[in-house]
KOLGU-912491 format. One record per residue (C-alpha): y, z, x negated; residue number from 1; chain; residue in three letters. Coordinates in steps of 0.001 Angstrom, whole numbers, plus 500000, padded with zeros to 6 digits. Layout:
% KOLGU-912491
<c2 Y	c3 Z	c1 X	tilum NUM	kolti A	marse ala> $
...
This chain:
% KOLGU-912491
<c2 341475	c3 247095	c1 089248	tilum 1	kolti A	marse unk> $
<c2 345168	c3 247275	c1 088139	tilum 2	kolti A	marse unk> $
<c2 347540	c3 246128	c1 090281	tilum 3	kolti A	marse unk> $
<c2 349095	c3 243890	c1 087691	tilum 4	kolti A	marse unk> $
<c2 345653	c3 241963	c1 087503	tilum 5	kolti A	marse unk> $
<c2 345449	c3 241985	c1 091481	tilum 6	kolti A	marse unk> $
<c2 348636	c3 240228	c1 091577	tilum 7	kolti A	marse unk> $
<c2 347508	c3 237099	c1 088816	tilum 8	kolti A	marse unk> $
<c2 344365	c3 236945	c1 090507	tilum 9	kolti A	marse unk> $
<c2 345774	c3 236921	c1 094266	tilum 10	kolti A	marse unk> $
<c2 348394	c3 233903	c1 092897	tilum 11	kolti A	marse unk> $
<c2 345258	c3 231598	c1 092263	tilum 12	kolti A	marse unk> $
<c2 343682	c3 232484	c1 095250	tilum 13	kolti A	marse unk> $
<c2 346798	c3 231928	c1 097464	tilum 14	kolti A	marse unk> $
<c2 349863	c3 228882	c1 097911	tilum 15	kolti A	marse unk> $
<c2 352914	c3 229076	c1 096717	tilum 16	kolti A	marse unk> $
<c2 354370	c3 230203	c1 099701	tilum 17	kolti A	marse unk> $
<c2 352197	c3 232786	c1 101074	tilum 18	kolti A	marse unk> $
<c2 352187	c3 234336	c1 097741	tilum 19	kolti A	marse unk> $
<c2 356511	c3 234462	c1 098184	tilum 20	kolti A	marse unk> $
<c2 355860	c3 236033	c1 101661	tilum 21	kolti A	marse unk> $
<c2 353414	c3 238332	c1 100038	tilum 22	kolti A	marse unk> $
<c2 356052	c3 239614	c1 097828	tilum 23	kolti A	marse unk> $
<c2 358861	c3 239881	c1 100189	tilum 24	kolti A	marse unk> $
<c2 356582	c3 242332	c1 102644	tilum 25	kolti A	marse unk> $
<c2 355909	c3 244922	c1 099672	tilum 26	kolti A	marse unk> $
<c2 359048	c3 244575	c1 098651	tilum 27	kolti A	marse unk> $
<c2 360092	c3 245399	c1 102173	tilum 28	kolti A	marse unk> $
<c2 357537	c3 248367	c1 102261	tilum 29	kolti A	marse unk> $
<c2 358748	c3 250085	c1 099253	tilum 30	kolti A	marse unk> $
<c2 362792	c3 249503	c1 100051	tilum 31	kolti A	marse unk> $
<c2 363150	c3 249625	c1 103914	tilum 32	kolti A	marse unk> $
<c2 359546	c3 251222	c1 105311	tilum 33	kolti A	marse unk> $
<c2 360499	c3 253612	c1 102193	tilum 34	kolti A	marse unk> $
<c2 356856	c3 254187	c1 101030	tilum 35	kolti A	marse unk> $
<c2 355614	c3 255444	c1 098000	tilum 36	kolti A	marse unk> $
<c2 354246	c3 253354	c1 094662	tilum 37	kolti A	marse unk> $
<c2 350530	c3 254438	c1 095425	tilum 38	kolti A	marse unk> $
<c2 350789	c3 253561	c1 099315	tilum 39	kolti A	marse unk> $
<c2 352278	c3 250336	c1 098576	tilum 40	kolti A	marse unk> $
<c2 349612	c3 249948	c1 096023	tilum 41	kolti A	marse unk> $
<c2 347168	c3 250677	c1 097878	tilum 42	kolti A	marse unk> $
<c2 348206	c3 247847	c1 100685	tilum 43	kolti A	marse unk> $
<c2 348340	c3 245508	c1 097971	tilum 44	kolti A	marse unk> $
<c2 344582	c3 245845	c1 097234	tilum 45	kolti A	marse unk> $
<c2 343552	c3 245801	c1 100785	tilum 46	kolti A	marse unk> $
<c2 345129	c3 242442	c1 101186	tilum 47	kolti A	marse unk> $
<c2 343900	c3 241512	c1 097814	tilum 48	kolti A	marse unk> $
<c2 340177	c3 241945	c1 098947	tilum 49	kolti A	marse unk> $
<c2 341168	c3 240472	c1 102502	tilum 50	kolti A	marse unk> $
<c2 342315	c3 237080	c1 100882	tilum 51	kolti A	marse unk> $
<c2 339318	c3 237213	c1 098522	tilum 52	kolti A	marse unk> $
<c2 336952	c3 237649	c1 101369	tilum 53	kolti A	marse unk> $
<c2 338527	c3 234782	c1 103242	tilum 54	kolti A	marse unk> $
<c2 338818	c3 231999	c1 100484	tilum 55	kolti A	marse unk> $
<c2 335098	c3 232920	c1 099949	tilum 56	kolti A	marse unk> $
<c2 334337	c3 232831	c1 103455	tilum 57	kolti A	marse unk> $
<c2 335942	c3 229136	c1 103519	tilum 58	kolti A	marse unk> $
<c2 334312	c3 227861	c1 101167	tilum 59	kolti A	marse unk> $
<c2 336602	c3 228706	c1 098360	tilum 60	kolti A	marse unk> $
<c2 339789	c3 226726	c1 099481	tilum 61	kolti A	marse unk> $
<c2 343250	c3 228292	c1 099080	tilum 62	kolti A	marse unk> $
<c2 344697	c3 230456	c1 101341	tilum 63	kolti A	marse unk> $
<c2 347524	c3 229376	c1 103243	tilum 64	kolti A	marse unk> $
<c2 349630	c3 230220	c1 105832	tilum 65	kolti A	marse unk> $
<c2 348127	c3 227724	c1 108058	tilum 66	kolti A	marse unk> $
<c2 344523	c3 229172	c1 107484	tilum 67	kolti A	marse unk> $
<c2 345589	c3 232756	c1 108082	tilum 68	kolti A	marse unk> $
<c2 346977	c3 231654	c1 111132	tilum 69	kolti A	marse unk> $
<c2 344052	c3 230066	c1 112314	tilum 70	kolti A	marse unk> $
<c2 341447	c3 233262	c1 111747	tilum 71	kolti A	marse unk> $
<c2 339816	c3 234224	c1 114999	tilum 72	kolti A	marse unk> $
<c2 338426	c3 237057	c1 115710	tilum 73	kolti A	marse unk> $
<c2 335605	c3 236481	c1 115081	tilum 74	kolti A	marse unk> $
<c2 336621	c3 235627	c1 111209	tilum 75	kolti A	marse unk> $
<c2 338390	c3 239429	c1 110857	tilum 76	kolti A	marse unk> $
<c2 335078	c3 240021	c1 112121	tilum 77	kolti A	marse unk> $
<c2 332777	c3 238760	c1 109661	tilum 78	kolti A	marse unk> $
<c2 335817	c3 240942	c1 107199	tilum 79	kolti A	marse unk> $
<c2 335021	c3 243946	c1 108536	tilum 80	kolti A	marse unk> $
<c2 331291	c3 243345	c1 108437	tilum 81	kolti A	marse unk> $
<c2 331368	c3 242027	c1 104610	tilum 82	kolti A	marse unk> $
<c2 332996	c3 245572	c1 104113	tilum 83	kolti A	marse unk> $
<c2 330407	c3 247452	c1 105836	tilum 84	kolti A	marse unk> $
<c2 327741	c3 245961	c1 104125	tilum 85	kolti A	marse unk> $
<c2 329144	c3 247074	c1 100663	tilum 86	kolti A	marse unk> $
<c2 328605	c3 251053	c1 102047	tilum 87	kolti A	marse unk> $
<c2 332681	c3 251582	c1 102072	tilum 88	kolti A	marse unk> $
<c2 333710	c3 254553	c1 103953	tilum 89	kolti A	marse unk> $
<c2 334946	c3 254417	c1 107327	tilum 90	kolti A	marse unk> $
<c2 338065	c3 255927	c1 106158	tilum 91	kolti A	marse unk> $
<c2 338349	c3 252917	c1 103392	tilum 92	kolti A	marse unk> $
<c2 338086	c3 250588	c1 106685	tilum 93	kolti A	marse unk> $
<c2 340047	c3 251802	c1 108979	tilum 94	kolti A	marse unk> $
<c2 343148	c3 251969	c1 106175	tilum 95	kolti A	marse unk> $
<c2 342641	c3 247858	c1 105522	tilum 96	kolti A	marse unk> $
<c2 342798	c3 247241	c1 108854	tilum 97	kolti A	marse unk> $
<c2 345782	c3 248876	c1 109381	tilum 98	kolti A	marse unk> $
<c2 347003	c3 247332	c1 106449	tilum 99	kolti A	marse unk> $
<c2 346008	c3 243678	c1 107768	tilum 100	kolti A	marse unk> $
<c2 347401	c3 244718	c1 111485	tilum 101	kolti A	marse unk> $
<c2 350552	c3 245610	c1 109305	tilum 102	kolti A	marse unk> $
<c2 351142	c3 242514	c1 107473	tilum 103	kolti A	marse unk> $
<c2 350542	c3 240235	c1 110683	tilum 104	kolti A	marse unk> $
<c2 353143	c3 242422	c1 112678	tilum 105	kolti A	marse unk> $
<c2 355214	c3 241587	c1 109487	tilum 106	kolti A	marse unk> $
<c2 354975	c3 237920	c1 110004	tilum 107	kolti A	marse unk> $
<c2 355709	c3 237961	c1 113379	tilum 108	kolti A	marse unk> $
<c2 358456	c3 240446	c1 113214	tilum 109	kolti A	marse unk> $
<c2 359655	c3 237572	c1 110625	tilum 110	kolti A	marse unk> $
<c2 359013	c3 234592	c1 112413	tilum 111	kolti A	marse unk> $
<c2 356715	c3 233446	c1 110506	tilum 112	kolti A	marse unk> $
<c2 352796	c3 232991	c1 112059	tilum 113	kolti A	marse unk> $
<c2 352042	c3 234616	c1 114858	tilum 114	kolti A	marse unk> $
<c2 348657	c3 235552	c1 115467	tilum 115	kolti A	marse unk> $
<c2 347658	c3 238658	c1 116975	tilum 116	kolti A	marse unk> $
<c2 343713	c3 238726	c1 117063	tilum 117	kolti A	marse unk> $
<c2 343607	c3 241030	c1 114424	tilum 118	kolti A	marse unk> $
<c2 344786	c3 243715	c1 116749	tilum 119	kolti A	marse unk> $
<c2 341713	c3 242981	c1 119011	tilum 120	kolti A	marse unk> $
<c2 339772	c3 244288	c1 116426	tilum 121	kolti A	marse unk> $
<c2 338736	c3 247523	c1 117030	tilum 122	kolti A	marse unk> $
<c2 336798	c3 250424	c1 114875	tilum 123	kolti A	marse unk> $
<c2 335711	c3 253365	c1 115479	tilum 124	kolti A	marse unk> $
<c2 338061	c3 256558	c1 115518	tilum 125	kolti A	marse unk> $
<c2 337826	c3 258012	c1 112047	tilum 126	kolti A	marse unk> $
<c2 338022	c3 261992	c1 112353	tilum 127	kolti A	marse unk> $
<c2 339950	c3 262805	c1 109110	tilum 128	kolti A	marse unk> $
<c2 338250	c3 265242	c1 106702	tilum 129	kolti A	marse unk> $
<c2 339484	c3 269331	c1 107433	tilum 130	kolti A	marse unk> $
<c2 341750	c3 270360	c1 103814	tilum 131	kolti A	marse unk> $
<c2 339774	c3 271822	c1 101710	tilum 132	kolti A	marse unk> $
<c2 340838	c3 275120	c1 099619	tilum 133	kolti A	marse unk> $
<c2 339731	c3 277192	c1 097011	tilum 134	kolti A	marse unk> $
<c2 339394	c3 281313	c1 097364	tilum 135	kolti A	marse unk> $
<c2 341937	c3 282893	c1 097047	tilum 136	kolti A	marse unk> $
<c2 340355	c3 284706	c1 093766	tilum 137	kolti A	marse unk> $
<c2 339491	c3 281414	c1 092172	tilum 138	kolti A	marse unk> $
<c2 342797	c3 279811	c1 092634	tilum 139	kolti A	marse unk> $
<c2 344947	c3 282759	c1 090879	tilum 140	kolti A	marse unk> $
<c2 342300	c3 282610	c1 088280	tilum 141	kolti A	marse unk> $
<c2 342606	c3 279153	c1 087482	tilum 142	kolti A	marse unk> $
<c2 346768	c3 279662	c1 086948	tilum 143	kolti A	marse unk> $
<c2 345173	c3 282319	c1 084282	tilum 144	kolti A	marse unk> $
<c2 342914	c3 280247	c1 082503	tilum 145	kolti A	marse unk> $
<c2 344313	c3 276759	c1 082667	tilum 146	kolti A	marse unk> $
<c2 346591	c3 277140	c1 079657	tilum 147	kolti A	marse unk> $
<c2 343707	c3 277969	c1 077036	tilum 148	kolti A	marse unk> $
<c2 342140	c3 274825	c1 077808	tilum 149	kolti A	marse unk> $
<c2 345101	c3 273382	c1 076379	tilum 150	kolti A	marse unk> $
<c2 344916	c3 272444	c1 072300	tilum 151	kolti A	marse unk> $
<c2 348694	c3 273361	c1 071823	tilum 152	kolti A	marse unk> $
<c2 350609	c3 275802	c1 072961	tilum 153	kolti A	marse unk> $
<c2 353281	c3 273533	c1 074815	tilum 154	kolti A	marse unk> $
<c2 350721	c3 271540	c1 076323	tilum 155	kolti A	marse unk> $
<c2 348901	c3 274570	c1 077988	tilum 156	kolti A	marse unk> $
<c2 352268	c3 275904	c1 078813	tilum 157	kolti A	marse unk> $
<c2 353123	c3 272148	c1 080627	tilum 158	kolti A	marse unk> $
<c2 349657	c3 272805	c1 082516	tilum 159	kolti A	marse unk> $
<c2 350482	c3 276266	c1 083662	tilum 160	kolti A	marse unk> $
<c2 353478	c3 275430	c1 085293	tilum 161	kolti A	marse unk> $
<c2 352154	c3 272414	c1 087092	tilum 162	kolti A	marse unk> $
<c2 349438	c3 274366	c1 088729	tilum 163	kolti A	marse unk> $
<c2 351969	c3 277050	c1 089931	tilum 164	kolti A	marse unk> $
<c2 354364	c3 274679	c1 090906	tilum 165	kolti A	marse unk> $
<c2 350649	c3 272896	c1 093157	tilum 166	kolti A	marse unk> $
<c2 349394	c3 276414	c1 094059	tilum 167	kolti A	marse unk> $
<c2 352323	c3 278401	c1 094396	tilum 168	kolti A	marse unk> $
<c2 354894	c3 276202	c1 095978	tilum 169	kolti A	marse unk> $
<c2 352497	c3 273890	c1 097581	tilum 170	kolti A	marse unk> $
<c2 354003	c3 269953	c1 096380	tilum 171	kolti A	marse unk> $
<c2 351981	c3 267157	c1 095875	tilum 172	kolti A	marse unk> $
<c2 351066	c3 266350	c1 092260	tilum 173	kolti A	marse unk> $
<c2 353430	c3 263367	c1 092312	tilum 174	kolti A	marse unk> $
<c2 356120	c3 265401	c1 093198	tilum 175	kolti A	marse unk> $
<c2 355706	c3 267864	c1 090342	tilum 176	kolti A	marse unk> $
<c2 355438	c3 265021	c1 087819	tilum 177	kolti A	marse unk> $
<c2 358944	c3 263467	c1 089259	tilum 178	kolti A	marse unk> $
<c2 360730	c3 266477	c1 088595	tilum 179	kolti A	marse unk> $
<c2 364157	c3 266470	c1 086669	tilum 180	kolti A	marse unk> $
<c2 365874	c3 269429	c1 085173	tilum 181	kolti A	marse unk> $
<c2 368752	c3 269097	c1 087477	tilum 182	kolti A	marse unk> $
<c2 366154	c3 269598	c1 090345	tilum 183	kolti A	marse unk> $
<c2 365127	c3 273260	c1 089045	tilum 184	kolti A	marse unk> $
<c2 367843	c3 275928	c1 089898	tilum 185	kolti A	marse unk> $
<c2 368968	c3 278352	c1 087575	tilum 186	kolti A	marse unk> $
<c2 367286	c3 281793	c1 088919	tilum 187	kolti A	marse unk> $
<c2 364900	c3 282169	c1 091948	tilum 188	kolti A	marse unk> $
<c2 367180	c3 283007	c1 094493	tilum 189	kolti A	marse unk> $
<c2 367889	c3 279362	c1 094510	tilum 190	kolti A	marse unk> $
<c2 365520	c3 276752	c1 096193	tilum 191	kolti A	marse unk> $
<c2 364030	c3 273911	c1 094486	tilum 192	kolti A	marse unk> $
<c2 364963	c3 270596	c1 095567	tilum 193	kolti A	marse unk> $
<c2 361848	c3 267757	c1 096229	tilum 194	kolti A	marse unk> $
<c2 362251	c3 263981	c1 097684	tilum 195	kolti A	marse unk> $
<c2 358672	c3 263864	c1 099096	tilum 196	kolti A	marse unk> $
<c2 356811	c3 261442	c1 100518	tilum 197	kolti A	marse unk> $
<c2 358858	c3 258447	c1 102259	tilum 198	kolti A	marse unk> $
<c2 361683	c3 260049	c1 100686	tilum 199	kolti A	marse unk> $
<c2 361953	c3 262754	c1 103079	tilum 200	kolti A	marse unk> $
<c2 363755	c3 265578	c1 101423	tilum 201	kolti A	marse unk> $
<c2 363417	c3 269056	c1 101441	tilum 202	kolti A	marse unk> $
<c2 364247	c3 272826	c1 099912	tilum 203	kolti A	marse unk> $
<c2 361290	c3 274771	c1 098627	tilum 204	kolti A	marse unk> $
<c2 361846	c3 278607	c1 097315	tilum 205	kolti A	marse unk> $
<c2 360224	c3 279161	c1 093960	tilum 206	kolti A	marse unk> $
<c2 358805	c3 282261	c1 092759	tilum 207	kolti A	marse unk> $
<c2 359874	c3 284136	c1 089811	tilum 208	kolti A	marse unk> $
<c2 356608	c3 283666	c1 088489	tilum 209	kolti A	marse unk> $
<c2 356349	c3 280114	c1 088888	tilum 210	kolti A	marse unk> $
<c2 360599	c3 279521	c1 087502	tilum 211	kolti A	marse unk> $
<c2 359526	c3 281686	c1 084604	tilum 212	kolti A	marse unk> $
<c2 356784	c3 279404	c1 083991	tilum 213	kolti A	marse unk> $
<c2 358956	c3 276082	c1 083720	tilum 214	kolti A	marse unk> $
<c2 361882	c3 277655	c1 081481	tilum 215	kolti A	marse unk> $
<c2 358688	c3 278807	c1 079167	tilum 216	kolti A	marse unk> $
<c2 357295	c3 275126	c1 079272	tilum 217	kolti A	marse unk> $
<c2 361289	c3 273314	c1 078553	tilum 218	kolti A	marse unk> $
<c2 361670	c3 276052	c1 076010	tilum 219	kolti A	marse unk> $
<c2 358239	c3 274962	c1 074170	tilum 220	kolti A	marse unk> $
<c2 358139	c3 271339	c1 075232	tilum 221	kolti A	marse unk> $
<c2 358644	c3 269421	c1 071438	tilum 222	kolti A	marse unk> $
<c2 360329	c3 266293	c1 073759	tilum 223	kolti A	marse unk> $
<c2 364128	c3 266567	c1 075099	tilum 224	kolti A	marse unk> $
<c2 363359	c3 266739	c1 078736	tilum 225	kolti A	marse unk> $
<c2 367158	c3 266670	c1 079530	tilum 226	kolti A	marse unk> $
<c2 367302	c3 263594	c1 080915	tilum 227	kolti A	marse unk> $
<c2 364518	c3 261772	c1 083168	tilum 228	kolti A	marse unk> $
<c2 361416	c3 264016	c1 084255	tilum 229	kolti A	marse unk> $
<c2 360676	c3 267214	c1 082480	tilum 230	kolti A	marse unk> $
<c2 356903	c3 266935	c1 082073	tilum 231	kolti A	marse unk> $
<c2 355799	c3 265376	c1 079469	tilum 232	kolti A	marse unk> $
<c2 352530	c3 263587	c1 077864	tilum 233	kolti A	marse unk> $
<c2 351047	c3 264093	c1 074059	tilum 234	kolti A	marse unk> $
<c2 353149	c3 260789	c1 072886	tilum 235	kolti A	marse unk> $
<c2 356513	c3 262407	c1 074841	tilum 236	kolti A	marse unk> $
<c2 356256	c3 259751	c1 077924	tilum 237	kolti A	marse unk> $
<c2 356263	c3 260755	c1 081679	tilum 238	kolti A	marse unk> $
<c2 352980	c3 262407	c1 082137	tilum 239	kolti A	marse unk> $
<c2 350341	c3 260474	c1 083572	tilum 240	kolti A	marse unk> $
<c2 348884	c3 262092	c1 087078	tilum 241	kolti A	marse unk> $
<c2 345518	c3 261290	c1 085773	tilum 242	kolti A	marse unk> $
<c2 345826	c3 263076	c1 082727	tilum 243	kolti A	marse unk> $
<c2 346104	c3 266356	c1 084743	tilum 244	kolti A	marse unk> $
<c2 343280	c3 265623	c1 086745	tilum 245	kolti A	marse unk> $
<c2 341258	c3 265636	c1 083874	tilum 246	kolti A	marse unk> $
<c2 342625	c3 268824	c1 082885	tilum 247	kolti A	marse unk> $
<c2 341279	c3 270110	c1 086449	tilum 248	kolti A	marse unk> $
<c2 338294	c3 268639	c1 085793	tilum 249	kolti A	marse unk> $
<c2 337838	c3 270821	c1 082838	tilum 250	kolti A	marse unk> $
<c2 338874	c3 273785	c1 084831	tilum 251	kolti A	marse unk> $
<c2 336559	c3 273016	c1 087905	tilum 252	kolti A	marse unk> $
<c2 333354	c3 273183	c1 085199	tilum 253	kolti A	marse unk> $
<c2 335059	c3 276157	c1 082996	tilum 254	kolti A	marse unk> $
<c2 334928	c3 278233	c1 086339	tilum 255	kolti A	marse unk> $
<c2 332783	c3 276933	c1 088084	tilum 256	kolti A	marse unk> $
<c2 334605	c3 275749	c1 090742	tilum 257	kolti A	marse unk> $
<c2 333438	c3 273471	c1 094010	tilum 258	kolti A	marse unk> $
<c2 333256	c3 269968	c1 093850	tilum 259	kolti A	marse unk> $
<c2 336371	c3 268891	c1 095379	tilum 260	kolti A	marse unk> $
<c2 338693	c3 271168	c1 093308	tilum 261	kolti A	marse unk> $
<c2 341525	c3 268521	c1 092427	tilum 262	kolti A	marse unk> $
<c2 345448	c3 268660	c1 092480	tilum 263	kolti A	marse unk> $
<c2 345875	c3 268215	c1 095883	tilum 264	kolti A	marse unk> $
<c2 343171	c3 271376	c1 096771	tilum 265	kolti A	marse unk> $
<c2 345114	c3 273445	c1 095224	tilum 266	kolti A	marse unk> $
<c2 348537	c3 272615	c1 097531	tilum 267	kolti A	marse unk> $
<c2 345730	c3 272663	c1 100495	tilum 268	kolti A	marse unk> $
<c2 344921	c3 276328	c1 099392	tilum 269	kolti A	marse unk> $
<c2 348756	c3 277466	c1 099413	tilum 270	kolti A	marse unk> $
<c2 348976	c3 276537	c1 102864	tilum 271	kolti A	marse unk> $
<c2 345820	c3 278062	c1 103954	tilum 272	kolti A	marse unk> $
<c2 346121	c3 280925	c1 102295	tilum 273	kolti A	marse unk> $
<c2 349746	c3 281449	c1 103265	tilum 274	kolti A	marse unk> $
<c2 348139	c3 281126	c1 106548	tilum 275	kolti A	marse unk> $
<c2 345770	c3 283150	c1 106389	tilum 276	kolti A	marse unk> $
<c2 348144	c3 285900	c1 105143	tilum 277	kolti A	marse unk> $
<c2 350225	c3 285734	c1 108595	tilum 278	kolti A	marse unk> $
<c2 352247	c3 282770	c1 107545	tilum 279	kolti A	marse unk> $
<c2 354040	c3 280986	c1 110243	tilum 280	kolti A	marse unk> $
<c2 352830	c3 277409	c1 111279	tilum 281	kolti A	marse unk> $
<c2 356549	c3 275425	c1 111344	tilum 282	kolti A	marse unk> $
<c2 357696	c3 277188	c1 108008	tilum 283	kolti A	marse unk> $
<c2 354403	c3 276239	c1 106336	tilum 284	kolti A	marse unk> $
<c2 355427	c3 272349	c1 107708	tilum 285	kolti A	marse unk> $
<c2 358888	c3 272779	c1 106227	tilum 286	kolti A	marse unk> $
<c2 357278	c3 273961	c1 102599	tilum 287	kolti A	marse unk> $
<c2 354912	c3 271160	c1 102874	tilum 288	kolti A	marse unk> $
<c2 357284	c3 268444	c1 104062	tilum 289	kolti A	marse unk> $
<c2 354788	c3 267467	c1 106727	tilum 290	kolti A	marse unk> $
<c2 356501	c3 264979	c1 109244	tilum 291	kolti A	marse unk> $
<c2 354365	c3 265674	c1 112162	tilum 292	kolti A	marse unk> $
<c2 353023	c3 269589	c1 112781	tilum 293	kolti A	marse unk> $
<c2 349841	c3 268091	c1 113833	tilum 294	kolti A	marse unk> $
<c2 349168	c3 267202	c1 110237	tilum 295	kolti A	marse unk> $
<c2 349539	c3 270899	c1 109588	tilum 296	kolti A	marse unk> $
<c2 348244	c3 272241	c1 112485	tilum 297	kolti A	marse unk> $
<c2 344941	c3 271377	c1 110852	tilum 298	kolti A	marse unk> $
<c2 345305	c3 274214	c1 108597	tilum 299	kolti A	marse unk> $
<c2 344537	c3 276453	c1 111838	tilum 300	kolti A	marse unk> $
<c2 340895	c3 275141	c1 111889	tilum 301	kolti A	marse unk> $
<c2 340554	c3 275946	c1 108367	tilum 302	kolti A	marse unk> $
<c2 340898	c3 279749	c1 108698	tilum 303	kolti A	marse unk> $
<c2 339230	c3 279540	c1 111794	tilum 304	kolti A	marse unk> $
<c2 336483	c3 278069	c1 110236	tilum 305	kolti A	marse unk> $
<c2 336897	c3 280875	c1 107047	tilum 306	kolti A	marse unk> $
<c2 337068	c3 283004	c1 109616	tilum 307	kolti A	marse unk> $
<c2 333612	c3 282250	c1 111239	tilum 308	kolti A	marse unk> $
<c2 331808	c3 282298	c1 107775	tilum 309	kolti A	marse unk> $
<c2 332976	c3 286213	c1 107266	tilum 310	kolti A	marse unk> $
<c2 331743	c3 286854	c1 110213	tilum 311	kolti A	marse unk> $
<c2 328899	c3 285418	c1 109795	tilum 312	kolti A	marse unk> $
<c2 328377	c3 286818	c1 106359	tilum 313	kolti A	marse unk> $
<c2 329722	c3 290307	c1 106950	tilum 314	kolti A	marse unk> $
<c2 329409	c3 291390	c1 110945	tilum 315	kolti A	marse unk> $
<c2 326502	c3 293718	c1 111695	tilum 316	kolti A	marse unk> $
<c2 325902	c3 292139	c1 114829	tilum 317	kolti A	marse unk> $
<c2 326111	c3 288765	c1 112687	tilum 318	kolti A	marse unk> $
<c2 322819	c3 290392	c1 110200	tilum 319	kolti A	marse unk> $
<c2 321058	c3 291472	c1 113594	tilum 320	kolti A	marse unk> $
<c2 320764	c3 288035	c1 114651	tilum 321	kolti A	marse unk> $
<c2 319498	c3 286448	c1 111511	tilum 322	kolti A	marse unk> $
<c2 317222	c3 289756	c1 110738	tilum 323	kolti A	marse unk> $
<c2 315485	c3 289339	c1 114341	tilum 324	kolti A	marse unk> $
């Protein structure tokens, strides 16, 4: 659902007011908490589904600030339970209820309601996911063979440089797309400038490979890309994240690549291959722009885990065991 539907249907579901207090917290999200469109987003249609569940669960009546300050426990509850009855992930769960726990600390931080029994609600730890990354051999292939995909020249040009700029340099795919030519430097001794993920900044080296890639791309691109962000869609707007994907998507079956190849598996596979290759653990955080090293110290279980599979597949004590 698009958030600009969410937001018509959450005003008939909700008063006046509650929908103004609504408002002010994302607003307050995206200018002060500093987070990004699709986190902000994504709050919105946790709450979205919240309110739904909770006009349904009183019998349709509005929601209002005195009813959501009223909800016992057992009412978040009979939430959580409506959610795990419609097979969401634990992952999916545990994210609204931090989003609900973050709202209410929002209203009472505000002095607005204050009710805290949604923080006696309690779930189950959710372990996240280890990254997963391509071989080695399959990513460099896929910089190869992206661009004939492509049915123009610029376009497969715009795709090769995207995937070096994921693969080689390790950014997110959002922060490729929000690139501007004042960002790039001029030759590769220079480092490329990103605002990342709640607008921490940082300075990422390029390769000549990959710099050579953009100036071939702004060279070829049939749109100015002077002003505003350099990569560009068919109709010569900002191109649309999704629109890549489906480019992967295309590469994953040319290739025959695993199931979760997607933008963000190829930035997972520069960091675990630059780990694997002797790569040091806080420089890897730096060219990520991880906040915490924890986040990338999960990269060490990775190659551990690649590690344990080679042995397993190419140790001759390792073909003893399975042979006897």
């Amino acid at each position: 659902m698009d958030n600009k539907k969410t937001y018509q249907i959450m005003s008939i579901l909700i008063s006046t007011e509650l929908k103004s207090i609504v408002k002010d917290w994302i607003s307050y999200l995206s200018n002060i908490k500093k987070y990004s469109k699709h986190t902000c987003n994504a709050y919105v249609t946790d709450l979205f589904y919240f309110i739904s569940f909770i006009s349904s669960y009183n019998g349709g009546e509005q929601v209002d600030l005195k009813l959501i300050s009223a909800l016992e426990v057992q009412d978040f509850r009979a939430w959580l339970a409506g959610r795990k009855n419609k097979d969401l992930k634990a992952t999916s769960n545990a994210r609204a209820l931090s989003t609900l726990r973050a709202f209410y600390k929002y209203l009472s931080n505000q002095k607005i309601i204050d009710n805290k029994n949604i923080f006696n609600i309690k779930i189950n730890k959710v372990n996240k996911p280890l990254p997963k990354a391509l071989l080695p051999k399959s990513a460099v292939e896929a910089t190869k063979i992206i661009e004939i995909l492509a049915k123009k020249d610029w376009v497969g040009a715009r795709d090769t440089a995207i995937l070096l700029l994921l693969y080689g340099a390790g950014l997110r795919i959002s922060e490729v797309l929000s690139l501007k030519l004042c960002n790039i430097p001029k030759n590769s001794n220079e480092m490329l400038f990103i605002k990342g993920k709640g607008k921490k900044e940082r300075l990422v080296p390029l390769l000549p490979k990959i710099l050579d890639a953009i100036n071939h791309y702004i060279k070829h691109c049939p749109y100015d890309t002077s002003e505003n962000e350099i990569f560009r869609g068919a109709n010569g707007g900002v191109l649309n994240p999704d629109v890549f994907r489906e480019t992967i998507r295309s590469l994953k079956n040319t290739l025959g690549l695993p199931h979760y190849t997607s933008p963000h598996a190829f930035r997972h596979s520069f960091a675990t291959h630059l780990l694997g290759s002797g790569g040091d653990l806080r420089t890897i955080q730096e060219l990520l722009g991880h906040q915490s090293l924890s986040t990338t110290q999960r990269y060490t279980k990775v190659d551990a885990e690649n590690m344990i599979n080679a042995y397993k597949m190419f140790h001759p004590r390792s073909k003893e065991v399975k042979g006897s």
